[in-house]
C-alpha positions in Angstrom: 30.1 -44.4 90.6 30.6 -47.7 91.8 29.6 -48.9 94.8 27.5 -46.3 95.9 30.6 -43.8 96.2 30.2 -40.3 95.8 32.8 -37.1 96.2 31.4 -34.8 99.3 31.6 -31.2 98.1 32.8 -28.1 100.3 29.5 -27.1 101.1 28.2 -30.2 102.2 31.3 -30.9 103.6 30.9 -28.0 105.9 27.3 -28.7 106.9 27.6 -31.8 107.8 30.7 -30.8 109.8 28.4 -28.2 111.6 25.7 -30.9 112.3 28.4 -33.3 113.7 29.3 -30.7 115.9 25.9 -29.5 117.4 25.1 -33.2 117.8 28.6 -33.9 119.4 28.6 -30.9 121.3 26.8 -32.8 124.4 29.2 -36.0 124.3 32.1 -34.2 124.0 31.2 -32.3 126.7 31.0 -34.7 129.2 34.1 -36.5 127.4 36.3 -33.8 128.2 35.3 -33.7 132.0 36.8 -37.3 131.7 39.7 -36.8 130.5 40.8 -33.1 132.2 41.8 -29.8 131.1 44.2 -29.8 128.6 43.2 -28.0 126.0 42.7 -31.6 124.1 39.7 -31.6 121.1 37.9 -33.7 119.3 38.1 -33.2 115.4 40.0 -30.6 114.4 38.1 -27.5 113.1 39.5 -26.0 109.4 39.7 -22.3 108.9 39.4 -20.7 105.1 42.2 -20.1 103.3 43.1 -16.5 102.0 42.5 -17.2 98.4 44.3 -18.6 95.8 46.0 -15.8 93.1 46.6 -17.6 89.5 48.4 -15.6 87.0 50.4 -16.1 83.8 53.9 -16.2 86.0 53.0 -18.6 88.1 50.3 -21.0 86.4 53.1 -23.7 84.7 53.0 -27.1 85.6 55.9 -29.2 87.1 57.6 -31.5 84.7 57.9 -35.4 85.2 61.2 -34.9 87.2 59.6 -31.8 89.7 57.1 -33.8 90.2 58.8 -36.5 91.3 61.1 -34.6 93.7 57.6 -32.4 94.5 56.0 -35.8 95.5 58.5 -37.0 98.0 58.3 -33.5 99.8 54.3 -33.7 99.9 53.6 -35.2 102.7 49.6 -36.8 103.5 50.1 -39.3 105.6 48.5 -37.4 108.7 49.4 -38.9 112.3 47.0 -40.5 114.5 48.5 -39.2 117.1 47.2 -35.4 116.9 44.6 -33.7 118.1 43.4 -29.9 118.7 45.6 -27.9 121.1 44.4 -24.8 123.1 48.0 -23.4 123.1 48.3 -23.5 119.0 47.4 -20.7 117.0 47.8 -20.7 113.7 49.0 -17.4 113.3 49.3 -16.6 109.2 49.2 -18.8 106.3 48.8 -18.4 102.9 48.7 -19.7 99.5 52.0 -19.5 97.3 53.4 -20.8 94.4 57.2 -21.2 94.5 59.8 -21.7 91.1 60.9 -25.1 90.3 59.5 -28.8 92.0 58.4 -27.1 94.6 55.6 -25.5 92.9 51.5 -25.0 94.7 52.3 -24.8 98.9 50.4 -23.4 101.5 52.9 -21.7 104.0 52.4 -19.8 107.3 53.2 -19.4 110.8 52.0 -21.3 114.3 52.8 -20.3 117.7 53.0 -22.5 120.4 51.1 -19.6 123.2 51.4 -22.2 125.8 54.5 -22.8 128.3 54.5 -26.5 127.6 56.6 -28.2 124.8 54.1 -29.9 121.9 55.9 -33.1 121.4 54.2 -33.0 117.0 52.6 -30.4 116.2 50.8 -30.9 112.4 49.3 -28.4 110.1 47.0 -30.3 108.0 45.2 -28.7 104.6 42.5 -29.5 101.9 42.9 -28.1 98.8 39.7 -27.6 96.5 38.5 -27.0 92.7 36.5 -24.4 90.8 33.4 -27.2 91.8 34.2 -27.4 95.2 35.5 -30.5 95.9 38.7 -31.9 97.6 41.2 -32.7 95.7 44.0 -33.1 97.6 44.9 -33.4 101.6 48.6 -32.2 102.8 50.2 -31.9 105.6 53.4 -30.2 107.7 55.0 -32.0 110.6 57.5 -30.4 113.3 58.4 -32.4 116.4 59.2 -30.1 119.8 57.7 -26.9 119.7 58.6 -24.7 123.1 56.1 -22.6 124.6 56.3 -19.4 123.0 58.2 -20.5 119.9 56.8 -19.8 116.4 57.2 -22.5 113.4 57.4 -21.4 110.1 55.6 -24.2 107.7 55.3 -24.8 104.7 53.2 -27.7 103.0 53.9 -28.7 99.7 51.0 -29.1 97.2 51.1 -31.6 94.5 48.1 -29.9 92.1 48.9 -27.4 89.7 48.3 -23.6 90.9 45.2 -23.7 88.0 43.5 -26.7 89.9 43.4 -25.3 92.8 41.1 -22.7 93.6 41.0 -22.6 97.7 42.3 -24.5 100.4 41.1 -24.7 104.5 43.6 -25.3 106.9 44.2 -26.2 110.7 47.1 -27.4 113.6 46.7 -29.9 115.5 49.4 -31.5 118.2 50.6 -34.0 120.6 51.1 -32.6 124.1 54.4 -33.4 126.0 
């Protein structure tokens, strides 16, 4: 590839995740008795997906016009703004494919367990192949989630359902 560049696969994706976190682990540490307790993280930490189910009903690809109305669903511009949140808990979420545009999603449930209102709260996801590597990154947005309330997300994919063959997934949030 040209300059140098080279795709990161899940695996090393993940261990060099773990090192990055055993080496931050000190300075983040002493980082978060700076900036007090508020349940506010550093990167955000992915969770495996429940597997990906491909059959014969649900393996067709979008034509030009679903993926056109597909693609101004998918959202993957993530927010800056984010970060981990004690009080969200991704509470379900699973792979599905659904008729028409909307096609490959991930959809699921967080609960804000908190009393607080989350000003954005963001479910963010990375969507792999048969090799391993990402091929896509998509995303859910809500804005004022109530302590206690539950939001029911979905995030629309734009590979086919036979591209994809897992996924990883976490919330993030701003606080109030």
């Amino acid at each position: 590839m040209e300059g140098g560049a080279r795709t990161m696969t899940r695996r090393e994706s993940t261990s060099r995740r773990r090192l990055l976190a055993a080496v931050g682990a000190g300075v983040s540490a002493a980082v978060a008795g700076c900036t007090g307790s508020g349940g506010l993280g550093g990167e955000p930490s992915y969770e495996d997906g429940n597997g990906v189910e491909v059959n014969a009903s649900n393996v067709s690809s979008r034509n030009a016009t679903e993926m056109s109305a597909a693609a101004a669903l998918a959202n993957q511009q993530p927010s800056q703004s984010v970060t981990p949140l004690d009080p969200l808990s991704l509470t379900d979420h699973q792979f599905v494919v659904e008729d028409g545009y909307v096609g490959s999603t991930v959809q699921g449930t967080v609960e804000n367990t908190g009393d607080d209102r989350i000003q954005i709260v963001e479910v963010r996801t990375r969507i792999y192949n048969d090799a391993g590597n990402v091929i896509g990154r998509y995303l859910a947005t809500t804005g004022d989630l109530e302590g206690g309330e539950i939001w029911e997300f979905q995030v629309v994919v734009l590979e086919a359902p036979s591209d994809v063959a897992d996924y990883d997934i976490t919330v993030l949030g701003t606080p109030s």
